[in-house]
mmCIF file of the N, C-alpha and C atoms, coordinates in Angstrom:
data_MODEL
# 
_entry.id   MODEL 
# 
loop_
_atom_site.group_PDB 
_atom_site.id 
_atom_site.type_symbol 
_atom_site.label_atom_id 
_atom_site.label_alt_id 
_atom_site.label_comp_id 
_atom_site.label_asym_id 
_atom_site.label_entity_id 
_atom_site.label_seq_id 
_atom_site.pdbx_PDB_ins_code 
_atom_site.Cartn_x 
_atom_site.Cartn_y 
_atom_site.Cartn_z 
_atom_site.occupancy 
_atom_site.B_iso_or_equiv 
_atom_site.pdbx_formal_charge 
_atom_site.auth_seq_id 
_atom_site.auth_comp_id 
_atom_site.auth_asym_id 
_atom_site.auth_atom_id 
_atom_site.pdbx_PDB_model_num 
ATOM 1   N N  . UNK A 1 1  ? -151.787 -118.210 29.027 1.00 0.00 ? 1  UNK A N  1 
ATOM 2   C CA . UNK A 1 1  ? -150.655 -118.675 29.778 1.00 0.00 ? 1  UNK A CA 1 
ATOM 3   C C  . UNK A 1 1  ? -150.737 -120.191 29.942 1.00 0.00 ? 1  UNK A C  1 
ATOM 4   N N  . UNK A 1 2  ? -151.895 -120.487 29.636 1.00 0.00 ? 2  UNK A N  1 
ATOM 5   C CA . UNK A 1 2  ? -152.012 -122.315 30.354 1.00 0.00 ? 2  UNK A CA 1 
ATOM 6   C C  . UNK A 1 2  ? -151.404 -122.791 28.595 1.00 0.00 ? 2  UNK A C  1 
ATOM 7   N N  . UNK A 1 3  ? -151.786 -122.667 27.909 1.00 0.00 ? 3  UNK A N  1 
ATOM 8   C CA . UNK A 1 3  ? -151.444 -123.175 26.628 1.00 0.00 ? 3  UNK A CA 1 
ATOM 9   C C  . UNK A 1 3  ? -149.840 -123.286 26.390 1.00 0.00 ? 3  UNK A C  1 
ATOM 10  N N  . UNK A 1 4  ? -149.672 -122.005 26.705 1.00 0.00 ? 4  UNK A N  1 
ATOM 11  C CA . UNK A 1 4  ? -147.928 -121.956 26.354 1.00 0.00 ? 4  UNK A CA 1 
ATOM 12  C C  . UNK A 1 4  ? -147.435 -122.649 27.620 1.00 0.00 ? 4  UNK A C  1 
ATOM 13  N N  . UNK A 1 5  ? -147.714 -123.140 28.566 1.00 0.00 ? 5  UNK A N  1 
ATOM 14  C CA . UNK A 1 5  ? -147.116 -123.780 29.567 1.00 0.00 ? 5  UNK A CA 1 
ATOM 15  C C  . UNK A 1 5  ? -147.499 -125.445 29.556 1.00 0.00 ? 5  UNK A C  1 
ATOM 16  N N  . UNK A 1 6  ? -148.625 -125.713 28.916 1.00 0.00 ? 6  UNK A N  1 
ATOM 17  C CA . UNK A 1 6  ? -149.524 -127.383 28.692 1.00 0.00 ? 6  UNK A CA 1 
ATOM 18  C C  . UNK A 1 6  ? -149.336 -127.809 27.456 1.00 0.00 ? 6  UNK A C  1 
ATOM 19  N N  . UNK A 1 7  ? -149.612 -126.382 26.263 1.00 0.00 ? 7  UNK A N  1 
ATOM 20  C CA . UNK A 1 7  ? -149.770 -127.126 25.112 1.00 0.00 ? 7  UNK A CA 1 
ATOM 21  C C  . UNK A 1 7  ? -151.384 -127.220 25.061 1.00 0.00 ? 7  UNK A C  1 
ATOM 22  N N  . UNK A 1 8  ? -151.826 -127.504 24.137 1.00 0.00 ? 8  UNK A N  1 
ATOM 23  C CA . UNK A 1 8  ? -153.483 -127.634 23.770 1.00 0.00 ? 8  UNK A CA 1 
ATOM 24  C C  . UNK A 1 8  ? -154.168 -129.128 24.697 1.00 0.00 ? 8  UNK A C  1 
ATOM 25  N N  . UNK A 1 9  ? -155.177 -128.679 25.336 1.00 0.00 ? 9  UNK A N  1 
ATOM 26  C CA . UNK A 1 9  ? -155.858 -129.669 26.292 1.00 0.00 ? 9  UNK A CA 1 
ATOM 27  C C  . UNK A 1 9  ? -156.288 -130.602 25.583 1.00 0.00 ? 9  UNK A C  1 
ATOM 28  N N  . UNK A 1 10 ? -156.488 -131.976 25.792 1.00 0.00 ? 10 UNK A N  1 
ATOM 29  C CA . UNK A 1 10 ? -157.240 -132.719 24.952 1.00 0.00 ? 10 UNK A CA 1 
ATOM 30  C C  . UNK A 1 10 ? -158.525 -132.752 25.456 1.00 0.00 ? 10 UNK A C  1 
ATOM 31  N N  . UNK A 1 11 ? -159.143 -132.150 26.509 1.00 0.00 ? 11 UNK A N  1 
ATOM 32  C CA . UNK A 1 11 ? -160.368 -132.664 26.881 1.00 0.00 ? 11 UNK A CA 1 
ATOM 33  C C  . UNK A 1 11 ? -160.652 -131.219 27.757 1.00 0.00 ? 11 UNK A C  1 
ATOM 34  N N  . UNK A 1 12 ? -162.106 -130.898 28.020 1.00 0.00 ? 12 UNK A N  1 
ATOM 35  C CA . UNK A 1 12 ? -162.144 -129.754 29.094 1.00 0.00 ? 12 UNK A CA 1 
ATOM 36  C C  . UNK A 1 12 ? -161.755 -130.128 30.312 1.00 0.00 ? 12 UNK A C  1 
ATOM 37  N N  . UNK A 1 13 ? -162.050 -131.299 30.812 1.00 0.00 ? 13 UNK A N  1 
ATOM 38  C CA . UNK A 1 13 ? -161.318 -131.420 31.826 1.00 0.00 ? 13 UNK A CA 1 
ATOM 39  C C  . UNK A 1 13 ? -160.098 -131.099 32.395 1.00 0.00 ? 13 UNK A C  1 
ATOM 40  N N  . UNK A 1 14 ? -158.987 -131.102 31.436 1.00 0.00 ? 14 UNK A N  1 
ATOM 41  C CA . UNK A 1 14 ? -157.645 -131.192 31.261 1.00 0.00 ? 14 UNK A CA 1 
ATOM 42  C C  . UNK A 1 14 ? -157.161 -129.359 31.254 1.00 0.00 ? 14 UNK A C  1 
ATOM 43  N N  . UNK A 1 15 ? -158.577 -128.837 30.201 1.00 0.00 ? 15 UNK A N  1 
ATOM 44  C CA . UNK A 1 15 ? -157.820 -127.406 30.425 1.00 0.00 ? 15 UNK A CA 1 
ATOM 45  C C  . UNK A 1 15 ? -158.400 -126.922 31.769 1.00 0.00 ? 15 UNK A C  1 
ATOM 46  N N  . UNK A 1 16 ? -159.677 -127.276 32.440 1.00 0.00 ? 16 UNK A N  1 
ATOM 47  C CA . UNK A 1 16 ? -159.542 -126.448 33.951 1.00 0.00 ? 16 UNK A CA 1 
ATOM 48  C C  . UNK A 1 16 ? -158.590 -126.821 34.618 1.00 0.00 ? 16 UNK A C  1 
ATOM 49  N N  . UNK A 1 17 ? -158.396 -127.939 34.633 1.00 0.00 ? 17 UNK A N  1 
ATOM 50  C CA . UNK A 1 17 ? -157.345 -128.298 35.479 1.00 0.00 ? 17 UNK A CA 1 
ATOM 51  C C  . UNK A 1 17 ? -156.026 -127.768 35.329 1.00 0.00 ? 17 UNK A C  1 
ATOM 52  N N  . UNK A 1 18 ? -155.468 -127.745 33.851 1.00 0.00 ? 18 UNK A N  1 
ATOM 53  C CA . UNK A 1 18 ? -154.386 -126.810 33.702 1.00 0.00 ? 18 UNK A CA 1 
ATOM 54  C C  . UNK A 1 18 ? -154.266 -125.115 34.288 1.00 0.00 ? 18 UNK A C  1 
ATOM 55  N N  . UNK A 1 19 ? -155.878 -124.922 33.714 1.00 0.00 ? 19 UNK A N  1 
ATOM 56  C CA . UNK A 1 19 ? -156.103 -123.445 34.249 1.00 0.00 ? 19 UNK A CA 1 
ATOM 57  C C  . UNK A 1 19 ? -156.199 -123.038 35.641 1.00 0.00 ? 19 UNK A C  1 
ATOM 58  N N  . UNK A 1 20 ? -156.394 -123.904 36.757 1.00 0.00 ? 20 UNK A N  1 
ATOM 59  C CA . UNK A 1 20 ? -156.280 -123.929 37.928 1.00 0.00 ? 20 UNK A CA 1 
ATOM 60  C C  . UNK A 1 20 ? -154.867 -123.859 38.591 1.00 0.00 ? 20 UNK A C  1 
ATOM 61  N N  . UNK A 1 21 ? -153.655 -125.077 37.960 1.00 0.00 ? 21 UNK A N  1 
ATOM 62  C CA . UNK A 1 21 ? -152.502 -125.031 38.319 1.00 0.00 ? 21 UNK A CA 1 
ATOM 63  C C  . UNK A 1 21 ? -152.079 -123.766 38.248 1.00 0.00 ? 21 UNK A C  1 
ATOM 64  N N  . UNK A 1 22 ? -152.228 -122.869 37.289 1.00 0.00 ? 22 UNK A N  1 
ATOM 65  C CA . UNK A 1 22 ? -151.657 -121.674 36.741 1.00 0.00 ? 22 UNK A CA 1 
ATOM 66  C C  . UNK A 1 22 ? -152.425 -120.301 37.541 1.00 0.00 ? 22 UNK A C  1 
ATOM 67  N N  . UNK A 1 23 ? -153.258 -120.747 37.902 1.00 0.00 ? 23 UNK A N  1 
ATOM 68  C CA . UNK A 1 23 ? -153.991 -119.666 39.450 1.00 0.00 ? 23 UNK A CA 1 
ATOM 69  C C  . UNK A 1 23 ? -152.982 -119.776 40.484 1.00 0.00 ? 23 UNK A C  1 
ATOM 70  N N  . UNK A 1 24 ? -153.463 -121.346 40.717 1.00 0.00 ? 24 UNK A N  1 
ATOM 71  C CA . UNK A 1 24 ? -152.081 -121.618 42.384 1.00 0.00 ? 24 UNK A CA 1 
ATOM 72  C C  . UNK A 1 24 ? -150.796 -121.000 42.542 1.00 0.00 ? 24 UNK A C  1 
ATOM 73  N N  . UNK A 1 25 ? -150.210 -121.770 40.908 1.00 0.00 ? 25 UNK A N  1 
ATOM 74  C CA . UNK A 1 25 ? -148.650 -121.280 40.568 1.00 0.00 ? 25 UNK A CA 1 
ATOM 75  C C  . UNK A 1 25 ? -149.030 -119.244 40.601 1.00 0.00 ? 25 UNK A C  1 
ATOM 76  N N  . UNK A 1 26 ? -149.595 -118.761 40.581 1.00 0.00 ? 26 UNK A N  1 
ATOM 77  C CA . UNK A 1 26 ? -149.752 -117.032 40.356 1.00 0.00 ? 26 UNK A CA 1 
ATOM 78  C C  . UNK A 1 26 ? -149.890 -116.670 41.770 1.00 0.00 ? 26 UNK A C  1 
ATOM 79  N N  . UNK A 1 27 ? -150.769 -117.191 42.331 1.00 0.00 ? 27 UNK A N  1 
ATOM 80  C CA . UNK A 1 27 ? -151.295 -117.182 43.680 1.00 0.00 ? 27 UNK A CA 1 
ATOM 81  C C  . UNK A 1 27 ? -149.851 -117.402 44.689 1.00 0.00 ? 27 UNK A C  1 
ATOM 82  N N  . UNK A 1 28 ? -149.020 -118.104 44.395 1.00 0.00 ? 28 UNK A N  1 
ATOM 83  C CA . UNK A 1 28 ? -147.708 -119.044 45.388 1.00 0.00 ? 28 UNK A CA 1 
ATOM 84  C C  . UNK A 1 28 ? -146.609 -117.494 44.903 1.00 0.00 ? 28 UNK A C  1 
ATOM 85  N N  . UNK A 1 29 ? -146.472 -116.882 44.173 1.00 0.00 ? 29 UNK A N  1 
ATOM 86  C CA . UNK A 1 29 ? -145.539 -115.923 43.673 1.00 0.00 ? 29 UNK A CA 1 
ATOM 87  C C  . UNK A 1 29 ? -146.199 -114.198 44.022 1.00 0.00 ? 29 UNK A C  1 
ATOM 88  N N  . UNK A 1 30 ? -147.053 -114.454 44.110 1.00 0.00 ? 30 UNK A N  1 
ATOM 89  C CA . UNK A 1 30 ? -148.004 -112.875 44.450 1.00 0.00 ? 30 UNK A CA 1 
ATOM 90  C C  . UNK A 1 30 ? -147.774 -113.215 46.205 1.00 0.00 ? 30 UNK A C  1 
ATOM 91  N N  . UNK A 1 31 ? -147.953 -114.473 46.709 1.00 0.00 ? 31 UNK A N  1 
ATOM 92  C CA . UNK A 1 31 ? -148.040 -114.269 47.930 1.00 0.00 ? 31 UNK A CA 1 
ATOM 93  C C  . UNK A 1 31 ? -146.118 -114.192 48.713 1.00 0.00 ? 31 UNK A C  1 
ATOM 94  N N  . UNK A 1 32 ? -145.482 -114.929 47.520 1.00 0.00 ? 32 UNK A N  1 
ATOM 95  C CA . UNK A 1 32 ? -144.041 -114.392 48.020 1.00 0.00 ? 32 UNK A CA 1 
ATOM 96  C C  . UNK A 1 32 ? -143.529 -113.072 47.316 1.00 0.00 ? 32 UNK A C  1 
ATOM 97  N N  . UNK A 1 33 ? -144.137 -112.091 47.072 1.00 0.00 ? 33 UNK A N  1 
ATOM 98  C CA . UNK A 1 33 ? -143.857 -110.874 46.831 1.00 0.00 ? 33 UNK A CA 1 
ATOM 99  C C  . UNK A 1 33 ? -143.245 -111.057 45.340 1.00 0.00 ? 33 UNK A C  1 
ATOM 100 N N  . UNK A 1 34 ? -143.108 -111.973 44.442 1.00 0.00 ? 34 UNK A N  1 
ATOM 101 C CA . UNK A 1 34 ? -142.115 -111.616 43.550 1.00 0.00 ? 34 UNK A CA 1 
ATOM 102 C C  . UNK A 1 34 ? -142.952 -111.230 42.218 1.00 0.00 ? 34 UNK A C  1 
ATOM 103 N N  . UNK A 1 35 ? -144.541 -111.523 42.209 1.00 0.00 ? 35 UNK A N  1 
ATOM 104 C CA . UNK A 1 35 ? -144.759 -110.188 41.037 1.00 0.00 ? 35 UNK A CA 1 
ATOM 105 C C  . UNK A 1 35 ? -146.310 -109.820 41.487 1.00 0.00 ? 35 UNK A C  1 
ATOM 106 N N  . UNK A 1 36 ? -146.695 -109.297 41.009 1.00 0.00 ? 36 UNK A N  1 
ATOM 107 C CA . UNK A 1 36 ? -147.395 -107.841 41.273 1.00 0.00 ? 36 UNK A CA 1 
ATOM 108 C C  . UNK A 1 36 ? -148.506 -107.847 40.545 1.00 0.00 ? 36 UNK A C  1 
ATOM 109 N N  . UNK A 1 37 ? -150.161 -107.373 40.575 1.00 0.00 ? 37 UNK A N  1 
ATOM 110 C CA . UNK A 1 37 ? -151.180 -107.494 39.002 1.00 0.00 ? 37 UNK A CA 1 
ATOM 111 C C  . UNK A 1 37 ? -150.881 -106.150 38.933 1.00 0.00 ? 37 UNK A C  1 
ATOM 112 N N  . UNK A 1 38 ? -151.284 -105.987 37.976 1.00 0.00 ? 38 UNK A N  1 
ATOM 113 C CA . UNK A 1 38 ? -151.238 -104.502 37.300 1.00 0.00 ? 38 UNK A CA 1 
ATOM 114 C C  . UNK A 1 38 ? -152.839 -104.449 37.187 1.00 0.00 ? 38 UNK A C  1 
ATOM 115 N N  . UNK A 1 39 ? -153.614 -103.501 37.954 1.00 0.00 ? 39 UNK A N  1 
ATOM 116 C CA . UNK A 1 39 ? -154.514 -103.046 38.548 1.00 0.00 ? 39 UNK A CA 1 
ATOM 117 C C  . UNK A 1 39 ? -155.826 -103.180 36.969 1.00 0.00 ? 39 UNK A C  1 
ATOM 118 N N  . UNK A 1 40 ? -156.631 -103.601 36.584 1.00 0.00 ? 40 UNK A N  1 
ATOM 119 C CA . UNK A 1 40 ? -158.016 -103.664 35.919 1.00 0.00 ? 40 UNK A CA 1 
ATOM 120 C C  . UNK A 1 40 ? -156.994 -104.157 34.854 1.00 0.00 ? 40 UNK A C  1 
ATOM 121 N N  . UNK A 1 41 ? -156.238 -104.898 35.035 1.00 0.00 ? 41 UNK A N  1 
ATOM 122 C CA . UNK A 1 41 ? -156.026 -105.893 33.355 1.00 0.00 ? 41 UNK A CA 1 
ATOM 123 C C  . UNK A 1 41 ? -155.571 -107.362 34.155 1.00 0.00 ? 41 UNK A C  1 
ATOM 124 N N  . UNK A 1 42 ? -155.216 -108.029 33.476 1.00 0.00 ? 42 UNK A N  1 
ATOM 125 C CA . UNK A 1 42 ? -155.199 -109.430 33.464 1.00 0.00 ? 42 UNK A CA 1 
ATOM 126 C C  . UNK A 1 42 ? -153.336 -109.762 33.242 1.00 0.00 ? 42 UNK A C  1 
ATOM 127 N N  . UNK A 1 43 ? -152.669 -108.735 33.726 1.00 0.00 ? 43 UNK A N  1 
ATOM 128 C CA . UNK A 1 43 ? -151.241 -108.706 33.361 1.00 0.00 ? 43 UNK A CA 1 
ATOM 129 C C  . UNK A 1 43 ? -150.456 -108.680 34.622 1.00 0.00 ? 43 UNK A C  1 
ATOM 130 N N  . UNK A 1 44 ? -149.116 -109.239 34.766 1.00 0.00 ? 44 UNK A N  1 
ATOM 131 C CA . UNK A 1 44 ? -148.350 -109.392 36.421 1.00 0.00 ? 44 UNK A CA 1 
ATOM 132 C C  . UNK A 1 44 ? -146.990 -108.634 35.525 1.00 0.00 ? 44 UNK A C  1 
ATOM 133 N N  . UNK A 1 45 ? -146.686 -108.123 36.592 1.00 0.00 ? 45 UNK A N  1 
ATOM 134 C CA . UNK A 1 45 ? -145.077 -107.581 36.857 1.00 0.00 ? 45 UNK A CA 1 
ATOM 135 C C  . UNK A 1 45 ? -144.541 -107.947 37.776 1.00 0.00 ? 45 UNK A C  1 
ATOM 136 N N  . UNK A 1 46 ? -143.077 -108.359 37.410 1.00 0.00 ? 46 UNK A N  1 
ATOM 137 C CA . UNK A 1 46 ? -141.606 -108.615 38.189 1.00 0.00 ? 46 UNK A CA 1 
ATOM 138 C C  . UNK A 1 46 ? -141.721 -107.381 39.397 1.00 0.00 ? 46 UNK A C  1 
ATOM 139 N N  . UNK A 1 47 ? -141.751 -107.884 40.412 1.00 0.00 ? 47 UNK A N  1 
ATOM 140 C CA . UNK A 1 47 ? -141.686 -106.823 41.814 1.00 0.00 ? 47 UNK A CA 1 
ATOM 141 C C  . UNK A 1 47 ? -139.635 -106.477 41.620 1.00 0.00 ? 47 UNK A C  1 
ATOM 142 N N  . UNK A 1 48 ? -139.677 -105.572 42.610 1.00 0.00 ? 48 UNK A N  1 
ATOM 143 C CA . UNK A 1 48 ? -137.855 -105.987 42.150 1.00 0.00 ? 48 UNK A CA 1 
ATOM 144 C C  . UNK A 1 48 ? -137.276 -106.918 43.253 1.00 0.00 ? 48 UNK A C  1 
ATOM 145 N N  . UNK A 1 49 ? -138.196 -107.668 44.133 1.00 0.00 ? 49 UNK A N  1 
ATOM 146 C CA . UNK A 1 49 ? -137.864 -108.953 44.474 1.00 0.00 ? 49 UNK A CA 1 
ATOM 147 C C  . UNK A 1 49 ? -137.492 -110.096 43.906 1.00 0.00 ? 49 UNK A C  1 
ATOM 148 N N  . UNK A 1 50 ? -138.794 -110.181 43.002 1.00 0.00 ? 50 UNK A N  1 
ATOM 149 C CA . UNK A 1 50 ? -138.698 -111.028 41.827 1.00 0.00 ? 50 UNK A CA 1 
ATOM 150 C C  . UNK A 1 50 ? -137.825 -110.794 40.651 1.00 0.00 ? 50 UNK A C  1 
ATOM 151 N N  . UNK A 1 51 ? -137.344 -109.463 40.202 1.00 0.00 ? 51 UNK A N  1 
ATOM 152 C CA . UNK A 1 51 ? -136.157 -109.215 39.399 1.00 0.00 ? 51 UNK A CA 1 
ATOM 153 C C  . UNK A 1 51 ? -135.061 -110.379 39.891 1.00 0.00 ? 51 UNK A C  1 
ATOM 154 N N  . UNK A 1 52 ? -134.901 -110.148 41.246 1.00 0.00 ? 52 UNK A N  1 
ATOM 155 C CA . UNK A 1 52 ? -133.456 -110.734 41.896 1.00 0.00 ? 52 UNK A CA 1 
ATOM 156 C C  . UNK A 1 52 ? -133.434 -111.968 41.819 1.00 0.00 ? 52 UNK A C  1 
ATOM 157 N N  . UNK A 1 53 ? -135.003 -112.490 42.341 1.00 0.00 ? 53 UNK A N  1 
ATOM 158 C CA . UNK A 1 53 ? -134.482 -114.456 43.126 1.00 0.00 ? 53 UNK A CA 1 
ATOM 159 C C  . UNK A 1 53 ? -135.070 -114.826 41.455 1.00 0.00 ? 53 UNK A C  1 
ATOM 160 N N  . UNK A 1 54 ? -136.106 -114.531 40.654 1.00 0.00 ? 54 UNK A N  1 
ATOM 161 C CA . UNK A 1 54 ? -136.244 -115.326 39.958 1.00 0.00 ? 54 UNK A CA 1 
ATOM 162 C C  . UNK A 1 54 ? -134.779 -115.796 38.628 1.00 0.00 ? 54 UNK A C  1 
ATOM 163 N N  . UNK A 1 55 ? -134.401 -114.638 38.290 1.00 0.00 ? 55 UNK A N  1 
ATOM 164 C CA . UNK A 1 55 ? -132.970 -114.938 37.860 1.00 0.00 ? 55 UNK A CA 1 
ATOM 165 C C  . UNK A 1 55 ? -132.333 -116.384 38.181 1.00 0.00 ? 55 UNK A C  1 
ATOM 166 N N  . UNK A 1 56 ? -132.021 -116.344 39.648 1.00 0.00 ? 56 UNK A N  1 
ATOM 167 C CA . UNK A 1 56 ? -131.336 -116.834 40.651 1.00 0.00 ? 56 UNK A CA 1 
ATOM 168 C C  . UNK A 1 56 ? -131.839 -118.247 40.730 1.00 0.00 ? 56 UNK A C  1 
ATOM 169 N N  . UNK A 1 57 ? -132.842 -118.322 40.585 1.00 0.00 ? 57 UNK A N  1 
ATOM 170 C CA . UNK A 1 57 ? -133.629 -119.611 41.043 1.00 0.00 ? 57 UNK A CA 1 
ATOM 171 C C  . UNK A 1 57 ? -133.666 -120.440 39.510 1.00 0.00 ? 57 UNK A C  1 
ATOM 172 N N  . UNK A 1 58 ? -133.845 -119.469 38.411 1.00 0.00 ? 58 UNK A N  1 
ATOM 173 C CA . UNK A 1 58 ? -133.960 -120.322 37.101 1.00 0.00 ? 58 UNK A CA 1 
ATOM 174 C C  . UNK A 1 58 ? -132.663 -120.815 36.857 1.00 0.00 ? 58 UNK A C  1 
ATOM 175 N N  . UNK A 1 59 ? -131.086 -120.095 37.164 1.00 0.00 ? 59 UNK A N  1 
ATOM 176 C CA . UNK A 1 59 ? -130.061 -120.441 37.039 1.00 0.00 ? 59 UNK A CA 1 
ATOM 177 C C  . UNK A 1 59 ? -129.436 -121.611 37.584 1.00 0.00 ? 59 UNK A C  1 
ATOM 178 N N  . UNK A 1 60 ? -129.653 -121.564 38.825 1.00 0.00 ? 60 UNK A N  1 
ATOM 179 C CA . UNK A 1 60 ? -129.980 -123.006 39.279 1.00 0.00 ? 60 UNK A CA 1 
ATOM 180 C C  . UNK A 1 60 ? -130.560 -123.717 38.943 1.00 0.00 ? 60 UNK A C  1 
ATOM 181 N N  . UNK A 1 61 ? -132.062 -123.692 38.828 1.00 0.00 ? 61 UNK A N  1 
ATOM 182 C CA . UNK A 1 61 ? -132.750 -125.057 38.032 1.00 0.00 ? 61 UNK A CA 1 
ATOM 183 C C  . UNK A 1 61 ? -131.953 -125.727 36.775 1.00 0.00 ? 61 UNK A C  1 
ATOM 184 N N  . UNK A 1 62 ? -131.452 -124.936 35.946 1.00 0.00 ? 62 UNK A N  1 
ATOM 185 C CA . UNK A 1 62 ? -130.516 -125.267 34.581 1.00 0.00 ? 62 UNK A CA 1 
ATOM 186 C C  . UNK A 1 62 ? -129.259 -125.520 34.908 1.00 0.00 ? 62 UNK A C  1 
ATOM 187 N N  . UNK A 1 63 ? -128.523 -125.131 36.267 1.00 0.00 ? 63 UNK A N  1 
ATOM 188 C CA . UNK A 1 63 ? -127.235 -125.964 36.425 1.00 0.00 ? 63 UNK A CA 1 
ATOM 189 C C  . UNK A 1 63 ? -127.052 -127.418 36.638 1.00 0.00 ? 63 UNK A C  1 
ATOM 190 N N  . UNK A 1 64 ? -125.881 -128.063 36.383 1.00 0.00 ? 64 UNK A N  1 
ATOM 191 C CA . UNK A 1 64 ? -125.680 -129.132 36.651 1.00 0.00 ? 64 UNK A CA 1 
ATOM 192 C C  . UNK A 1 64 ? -125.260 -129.123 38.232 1.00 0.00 ? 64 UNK A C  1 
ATOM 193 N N  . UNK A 1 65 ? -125.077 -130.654 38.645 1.00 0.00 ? 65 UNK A N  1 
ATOM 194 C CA . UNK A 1 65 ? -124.521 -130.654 39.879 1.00 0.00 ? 65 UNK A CA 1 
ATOM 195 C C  . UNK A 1 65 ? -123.189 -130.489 39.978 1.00 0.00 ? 65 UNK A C  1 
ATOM 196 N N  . UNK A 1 66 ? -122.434 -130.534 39.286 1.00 0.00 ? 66 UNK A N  1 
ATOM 197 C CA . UNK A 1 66 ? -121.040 -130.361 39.384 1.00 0.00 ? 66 UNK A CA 1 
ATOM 198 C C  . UNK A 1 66 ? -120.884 -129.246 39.417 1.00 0.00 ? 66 UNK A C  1 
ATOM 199 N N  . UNK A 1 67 ? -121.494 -128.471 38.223 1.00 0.00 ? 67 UNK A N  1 
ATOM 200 C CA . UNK A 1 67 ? -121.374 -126.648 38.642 1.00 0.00 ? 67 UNK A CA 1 
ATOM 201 C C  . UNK A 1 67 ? -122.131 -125.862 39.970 1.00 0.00 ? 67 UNK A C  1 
ATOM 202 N N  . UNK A 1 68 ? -122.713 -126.867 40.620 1.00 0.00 ? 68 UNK A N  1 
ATOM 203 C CA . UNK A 1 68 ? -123.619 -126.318 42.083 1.00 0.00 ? 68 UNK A CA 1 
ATOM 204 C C  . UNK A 1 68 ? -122.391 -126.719 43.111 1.00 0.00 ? 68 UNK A C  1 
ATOM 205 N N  . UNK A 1 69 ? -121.373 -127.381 43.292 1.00 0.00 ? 69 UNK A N  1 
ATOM 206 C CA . UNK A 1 69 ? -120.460 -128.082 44.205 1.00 0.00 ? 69 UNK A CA 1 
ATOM 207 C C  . UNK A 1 69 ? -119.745 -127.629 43.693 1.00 0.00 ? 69 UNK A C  1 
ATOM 208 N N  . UNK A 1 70 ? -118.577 -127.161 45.430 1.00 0.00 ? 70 UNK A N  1 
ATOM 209 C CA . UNK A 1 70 ? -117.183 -126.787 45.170 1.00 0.00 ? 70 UNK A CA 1 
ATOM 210 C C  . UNK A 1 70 ? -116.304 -127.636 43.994 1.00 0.00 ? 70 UNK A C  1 
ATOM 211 N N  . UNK A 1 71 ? -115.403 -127.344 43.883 1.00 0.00 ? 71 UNK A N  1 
ATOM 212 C CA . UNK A 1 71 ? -114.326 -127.905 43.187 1.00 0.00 ? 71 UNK A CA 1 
ATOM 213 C C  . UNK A 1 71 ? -113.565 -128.466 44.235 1.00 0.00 ? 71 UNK A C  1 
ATOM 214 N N  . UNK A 1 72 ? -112.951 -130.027 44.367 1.00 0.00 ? 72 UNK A N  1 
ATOM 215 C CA . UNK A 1 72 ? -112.380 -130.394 45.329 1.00 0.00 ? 72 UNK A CA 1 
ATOM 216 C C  . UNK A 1 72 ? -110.797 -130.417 45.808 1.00 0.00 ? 72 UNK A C  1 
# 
């Protein structure tokens, strides 16, 4: 997961550190309910919390501001 999100580390330093962000970032989403481990593997599932807001939240990130504001 750190690779497909960093790209290849240039240094070890660079990949703990990547590999750490990607604990926190897991850690910040398990603790708002929106996914789940799947019990003796190394794999997360969409809670159906996370079905709903993450949708919601990526759609926004990719809107513009004009499409976030009424029409006047």
């Amino acid at each position: 997961m750190r690779q497909v999100l960093f790209g290849a580390a240039a240094t070890d330093e660079q990949r703990r550190r990547q590999a750490a962000r990607v604990t926190r970032k897991l850690a910040l989403l398990r603790a708002h309910g929106l996914i789940r481990k799947v019990p003796k593997s190394h794999r997360y599932l969409l809670t159906s919390a996370g079905q709903t807001a993450i949708p919601a939240l990526l759609a926004t990130r990719n809107a513009t501001l004009d499409q976030l504001t009424p029409a006047a």
